[in-house]
N, C-alpha and C positions, 0 to 999 in steps of 0.2 A: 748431569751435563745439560747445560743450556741450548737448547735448540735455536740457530739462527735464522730470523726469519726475514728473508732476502730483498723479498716486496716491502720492510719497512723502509723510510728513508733514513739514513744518518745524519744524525742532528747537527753531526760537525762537518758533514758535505754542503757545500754551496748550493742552493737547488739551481737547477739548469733551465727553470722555469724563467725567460725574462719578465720581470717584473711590470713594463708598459704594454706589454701584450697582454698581461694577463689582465692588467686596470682597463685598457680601452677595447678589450675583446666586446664584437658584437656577436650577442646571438643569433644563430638561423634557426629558423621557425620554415616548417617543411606544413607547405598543403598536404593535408591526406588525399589521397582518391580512395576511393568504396570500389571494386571492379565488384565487390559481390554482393548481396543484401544481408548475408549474415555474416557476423564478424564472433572472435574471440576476443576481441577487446585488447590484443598483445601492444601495441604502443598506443602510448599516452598520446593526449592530440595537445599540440603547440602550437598553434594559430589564437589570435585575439578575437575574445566576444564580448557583448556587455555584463554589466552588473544584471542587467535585466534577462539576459537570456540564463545566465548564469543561474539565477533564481528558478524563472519559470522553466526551465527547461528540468531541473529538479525537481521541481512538482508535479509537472507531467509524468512523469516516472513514474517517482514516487504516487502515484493514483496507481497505477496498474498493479505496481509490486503489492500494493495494500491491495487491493481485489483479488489476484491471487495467492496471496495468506489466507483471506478470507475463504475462499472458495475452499482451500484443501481444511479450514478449518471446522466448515461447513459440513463435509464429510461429500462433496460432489467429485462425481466422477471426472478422470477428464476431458470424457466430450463434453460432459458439462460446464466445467469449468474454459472448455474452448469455448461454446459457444456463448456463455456469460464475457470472457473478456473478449472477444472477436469486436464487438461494436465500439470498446471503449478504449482497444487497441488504434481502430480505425479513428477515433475521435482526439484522443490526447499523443499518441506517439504510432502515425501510420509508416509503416516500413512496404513498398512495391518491389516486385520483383523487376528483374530488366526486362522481361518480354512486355510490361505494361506501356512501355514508351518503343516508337520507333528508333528514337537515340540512344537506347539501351543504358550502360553506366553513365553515359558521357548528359545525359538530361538532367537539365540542373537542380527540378523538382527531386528527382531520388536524391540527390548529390546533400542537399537540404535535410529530406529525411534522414537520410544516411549519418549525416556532422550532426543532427540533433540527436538521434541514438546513439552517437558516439560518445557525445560527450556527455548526456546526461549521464551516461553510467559511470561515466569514471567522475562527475561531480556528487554521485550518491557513494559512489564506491570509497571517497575520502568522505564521506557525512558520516556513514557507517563502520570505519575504520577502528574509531577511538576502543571500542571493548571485544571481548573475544564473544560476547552474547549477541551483539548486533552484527559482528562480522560473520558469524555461523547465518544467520538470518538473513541476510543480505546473498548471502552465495547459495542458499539452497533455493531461495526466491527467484534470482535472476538464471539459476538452472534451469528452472520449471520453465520462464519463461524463455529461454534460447531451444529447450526441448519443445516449446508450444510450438516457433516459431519453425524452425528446422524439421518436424513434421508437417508442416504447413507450407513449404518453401515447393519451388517448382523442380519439379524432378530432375533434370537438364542442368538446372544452374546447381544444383542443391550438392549433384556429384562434382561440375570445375569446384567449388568450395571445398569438397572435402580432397580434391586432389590437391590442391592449391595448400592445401594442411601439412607443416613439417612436423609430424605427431610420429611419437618413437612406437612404429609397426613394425615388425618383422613378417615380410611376406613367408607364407611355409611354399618350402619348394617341393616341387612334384615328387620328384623320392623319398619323402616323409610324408606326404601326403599319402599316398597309395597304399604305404607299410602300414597309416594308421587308421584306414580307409572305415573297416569295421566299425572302430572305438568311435572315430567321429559320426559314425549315423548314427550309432546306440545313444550315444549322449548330447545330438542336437534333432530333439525331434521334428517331424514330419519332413527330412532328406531323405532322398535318396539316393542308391548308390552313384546314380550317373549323377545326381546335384554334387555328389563330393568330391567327383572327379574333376566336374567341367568347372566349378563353382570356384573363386578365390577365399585363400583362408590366411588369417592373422594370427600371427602369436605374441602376444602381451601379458605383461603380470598378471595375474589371476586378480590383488589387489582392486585394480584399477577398473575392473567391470563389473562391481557386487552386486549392479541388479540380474546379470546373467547367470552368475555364480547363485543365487539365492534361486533364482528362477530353473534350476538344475540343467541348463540350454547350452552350455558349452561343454568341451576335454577339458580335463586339466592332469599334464602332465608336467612334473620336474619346475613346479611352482607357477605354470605359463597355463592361462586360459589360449585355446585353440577356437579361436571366433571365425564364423562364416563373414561372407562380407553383409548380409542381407540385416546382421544385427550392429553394422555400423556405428549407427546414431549412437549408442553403448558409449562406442569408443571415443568416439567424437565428446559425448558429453562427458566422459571421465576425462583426454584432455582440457574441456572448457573449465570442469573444477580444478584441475589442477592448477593451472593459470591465472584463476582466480583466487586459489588459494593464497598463492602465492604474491597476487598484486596488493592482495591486501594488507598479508605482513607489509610489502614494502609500504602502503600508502600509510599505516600505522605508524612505522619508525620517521617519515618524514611529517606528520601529522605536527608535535612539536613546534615543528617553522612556522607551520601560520596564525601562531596565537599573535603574533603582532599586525598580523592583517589585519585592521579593525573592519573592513568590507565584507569578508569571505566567511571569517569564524562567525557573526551572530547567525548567520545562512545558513552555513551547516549545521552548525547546535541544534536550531528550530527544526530543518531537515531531519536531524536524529532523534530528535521529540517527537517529531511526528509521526514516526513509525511504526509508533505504539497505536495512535488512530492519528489517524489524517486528518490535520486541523479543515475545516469548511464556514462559509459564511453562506446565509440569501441574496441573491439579489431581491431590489425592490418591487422590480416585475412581478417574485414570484412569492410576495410576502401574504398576497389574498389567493384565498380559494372562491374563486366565481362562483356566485348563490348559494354562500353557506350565510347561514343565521350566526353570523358572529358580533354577538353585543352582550353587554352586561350583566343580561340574564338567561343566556344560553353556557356558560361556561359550565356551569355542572350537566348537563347532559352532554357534554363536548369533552367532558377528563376522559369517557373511555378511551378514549385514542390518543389520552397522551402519552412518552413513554414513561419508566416509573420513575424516575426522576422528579418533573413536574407532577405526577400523582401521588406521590408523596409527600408535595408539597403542599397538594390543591388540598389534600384527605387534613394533613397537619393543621393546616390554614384554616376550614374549617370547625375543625375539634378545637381548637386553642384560641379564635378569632383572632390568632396574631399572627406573624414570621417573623423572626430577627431580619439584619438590616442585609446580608448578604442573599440571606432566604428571599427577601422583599424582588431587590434587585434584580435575580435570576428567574423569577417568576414572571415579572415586571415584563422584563424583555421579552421572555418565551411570547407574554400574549399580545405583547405588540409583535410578534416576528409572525404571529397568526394568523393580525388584522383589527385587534381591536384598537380601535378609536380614543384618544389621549381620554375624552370627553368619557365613554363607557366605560374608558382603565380605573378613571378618579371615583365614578359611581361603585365599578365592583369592590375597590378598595374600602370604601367608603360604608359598605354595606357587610363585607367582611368583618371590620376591625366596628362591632356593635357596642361594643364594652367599656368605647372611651366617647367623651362630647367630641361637636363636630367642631368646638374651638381644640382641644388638641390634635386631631387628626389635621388640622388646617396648619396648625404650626409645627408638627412632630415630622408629618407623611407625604402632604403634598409638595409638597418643593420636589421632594428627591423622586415623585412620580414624573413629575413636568420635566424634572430634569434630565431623567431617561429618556424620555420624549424630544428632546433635544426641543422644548418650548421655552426654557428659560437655562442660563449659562453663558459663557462664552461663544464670542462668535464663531469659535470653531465647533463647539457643540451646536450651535442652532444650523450652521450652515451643513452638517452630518448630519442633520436633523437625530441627534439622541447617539444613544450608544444600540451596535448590533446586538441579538439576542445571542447567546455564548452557546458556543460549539462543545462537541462533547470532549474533544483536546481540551479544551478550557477549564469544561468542567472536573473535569479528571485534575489538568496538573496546579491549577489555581484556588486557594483560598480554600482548603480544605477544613471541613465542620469541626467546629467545638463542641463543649458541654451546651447543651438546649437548643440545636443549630438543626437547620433540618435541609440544608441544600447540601451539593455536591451529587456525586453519584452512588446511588444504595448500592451497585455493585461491586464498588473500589471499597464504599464507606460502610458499607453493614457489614458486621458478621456473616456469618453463612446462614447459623441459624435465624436472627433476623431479618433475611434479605429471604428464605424459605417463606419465612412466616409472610413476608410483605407480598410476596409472588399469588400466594396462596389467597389471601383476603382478595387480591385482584381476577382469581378465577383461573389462574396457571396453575393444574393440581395433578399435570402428566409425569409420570416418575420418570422417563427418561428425559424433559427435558429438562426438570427440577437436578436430576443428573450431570446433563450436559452443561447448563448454569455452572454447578458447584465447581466439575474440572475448567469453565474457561476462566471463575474469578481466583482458582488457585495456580491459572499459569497465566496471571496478569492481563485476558483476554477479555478486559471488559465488554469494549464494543460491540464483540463475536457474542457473548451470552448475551447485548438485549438484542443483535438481530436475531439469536434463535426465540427468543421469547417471540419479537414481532413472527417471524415467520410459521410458526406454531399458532399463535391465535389468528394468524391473516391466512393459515393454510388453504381454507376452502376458495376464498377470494383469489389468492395467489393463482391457486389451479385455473379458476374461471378463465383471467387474464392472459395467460399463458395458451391455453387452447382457444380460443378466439382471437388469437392475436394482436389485441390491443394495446398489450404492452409490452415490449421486446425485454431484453437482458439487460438495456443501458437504463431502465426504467424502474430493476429491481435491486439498483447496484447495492453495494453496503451504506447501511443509513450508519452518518457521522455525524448529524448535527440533529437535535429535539423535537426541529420544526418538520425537518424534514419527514420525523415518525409521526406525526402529528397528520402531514398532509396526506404523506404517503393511507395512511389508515383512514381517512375519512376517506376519500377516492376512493379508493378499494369497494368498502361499504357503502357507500354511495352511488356507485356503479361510474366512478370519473372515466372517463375514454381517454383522458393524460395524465401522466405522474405526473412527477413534480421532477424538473429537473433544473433546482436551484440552486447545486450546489457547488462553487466555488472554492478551489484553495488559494487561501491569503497566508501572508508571512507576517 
């Protein structure tokens, strides 16, 4: 027997819908208000912003969600990892609490805060929709950080928030409370028995709070974890995944529609790229390191601190006095992104490649040097003066090496065993970090193995830094671009009293 299913329409009914209503309906579009600094993200926002906020307010994000991946990658605890993102929190996406304004919610600086947290999460929330690998990633990310933020939230405002929460609690009432007065002291340590009497308690699927359930801190009886209220935040973040599980399926199933957006889809895409490392550029400001010896014959005592990327090129380069033409290029750029001078790039090249006259190297090589340089080209190239030196996004997702090819990244592009072997010639011969390498390029974590490489040979420096206070947290963020390991490592060793903080997301 057919089940009939009530809610379909019938196809031979008229629909009751009039037809000019439904053509010249206009849509209403609802301001949000923020009354609180922490949200669950539960409605979508429908108010009009630019193409441009739309962008950058995605990247602002997306910076933080990449630092903390990194951080839990890193193996930092979470004060650690609070006080690494605290500064780049405040720097790319500041959220205030209401007591920082006399005007409380109604001040239009939070209100601002507030609509750019809002909405960039729900324009990552559809970047990372398209697969179930970046939708997992995406929700234990943006966890981490609603748990960074709600432990960090003002005590005051932190409870109207949670009371303000339609989250499925069942208060235990006092006549079950008292009968199970024992059980719940035994099984949530350090109560006592007046805390369990006077103290509020919750009863919830056992499910839905597995770090208290793992952590052995609750009852469970008849399938129901018995939570005090002191372990709240639990609850609160089991509904916030919930919530978000769930937004995402929907943002997946609607994801489809906007492949005719020609605006939104290349944003996103790149957004989803980026995830993996966070694309970054220099600026021009921060392309020289004030009195370093950077000229045509300092480049070999200057590869220690490249990372192994360009050292693998410089090492190639040398042995073979050649590089193919992508090899050239990426090289090219790294040491103009350094500081050297069109004029020293033409001499190193020039002294490199010994094996050929100085009439082919003038017809084969120079052009494509000046050209990088943005000396000779179009007037859009001269007027960008060259092309930028390529980020490790780039590197990674662009032009990967062939047969006799030595650029790209040895992390992505070596074996294990000779990416071991190339570590090892460079003076990296720690077996746990030679360890920690091997699992982050077999869970696709390239970025994360060279910072632990950088961080393993800059350890003593790193320390210095940190205990003398010269360098904060926003100073040792995760290096994404070549130059920036480049800078970052000579400073160090140098004794620089500033990083480098050149680093830029472009789309």
């Amino acid at each position: 027997m057919i089940r009939q299913d009530y809610n379909r329409i019938d196809h031979k009914r008229r629909s009751t819908i009039d037809y000019k209503k439904k053509q010249f309906a206009v849509p209403t579009y609802k301001q949000q208000d923020y009354p609180h600094r922490l949200s669950l993200y539960e409605i979508p926002p429908t108010a009009e912003i630019t193409l441009e906020q739309f962008e950058q307010w995605g990247i602002d994000r997306l910076r933080i969600l990449a630092e903390i991946e990194a951080c839990s990658f890193r193996n930092k605890t979470p004060a650690e990892t609070a006080a690494h993102v605290a500064p780049l929190l405040q720097k790319w996406l500041p959220l205030h609490a209401n007591t920082s304004s006399s005007a409380g919610s109604q001040d239009n600086n939070l209100k601002l805060e507030r609509q750019k947290d809002h909405y960039s999460h729900f324009i990552l929330r559809l970047a990372f929709s398209s697969t179930e690998d970046l939708r997992r990633r995406f929700a234990r990310i943006e966890s981490a950080l609603f748990k960074l933020r709600f432990q960090n939230d003002d005590i005051k405002e932190r409870q109207r928030f949670v009371e303000s929460l339609q989250l499925d609690w069942e208060v235990v009432p006092e006549e079950e409370k008292k009968f199970l007065w024992a059980d719940l002291q035994n099984a949530t340590p350090g109560l006592k028995r007046q805390d369990v009497e006077e103290g509020g308690w919750f009863k919830v699927d056992f499910e839905t709070v597995p770090e208290l359930v793992e952590g052995r801190r609750v009852f469970l009886k008849g399938g129901k974890a018995y939570v005090p209220v002191r372990e709240q935040m639990s609850m609160v973040l089991a509904g916030f995944n919930a919530m978000l599980d769930t937004g995402l399926e929907l943002a997946a199933r609607a994801l489809p529609r906007l492949d005719e957006d020609d605006r939104l889809t290349p944003i996103l895409n790149h957004l989803s790229k980026n995830f993996a490392t966070p694309d970054s550029t220099l600026s021009d400001s921060d392309s020289a390191i004030p009195g370093a010896p950077i000229n045509a014959f300092s480049i070999d005592p200057l590869s220690q601190h490249f990372p192994l990327c360009m050292r693998n090129l410089h090492v190639t380069l040398r042995k073979n006095s050649h590089l193919k033409h992508f090899g050239r290029l990426q090289y090219t750029l790294f040491l103009k992104g350094i500081g050297l001078t069109l004029e020293d790039c033409l001499i190193f090249w020039r002294q490199a490649f010994k094996l050929i006259t100085d009439d082919t190297f003038n017809k084969e090589y120079r052009y494509n040097i000046r050209h990088a340089y943005g000396d000779v080209g179009g007037d859009a190239i001269r007027r960008g003066r060259g092309y930028s030196p390529f980020s490790c996004q780039k590197i990674l997702t662009e032009h990967p090496p062939g047969s006799g090819e030595s650029h790209g990244c040895p992390y992505r592009h070596f074996s294990v065993d000779n990416l071991t072997t190339l570590l090892q010639n460079t003076g990296i011969n720690d077996r746990d970090v030679l360890r920690g390498v091997k699992e982050d390029v077999e869970k696709k974590r390239f970025h994360i193995a060279c910072n632990r490489v950088f961080d393993w040979a800059h350890k003593g420096d790193i320390k210095r830094v940190k205990e003398d206070g010269s360098w904060g947290a926003a100073e040792l963020d995760t290096i994404v671009h070549p130059n920036t390991y480049f800078k970052r490592s000579y400073l160090l060793e140098n004794g620089g009293a500033t990083a480098v903080k050149g680093d830029h997301m472009e789309m």
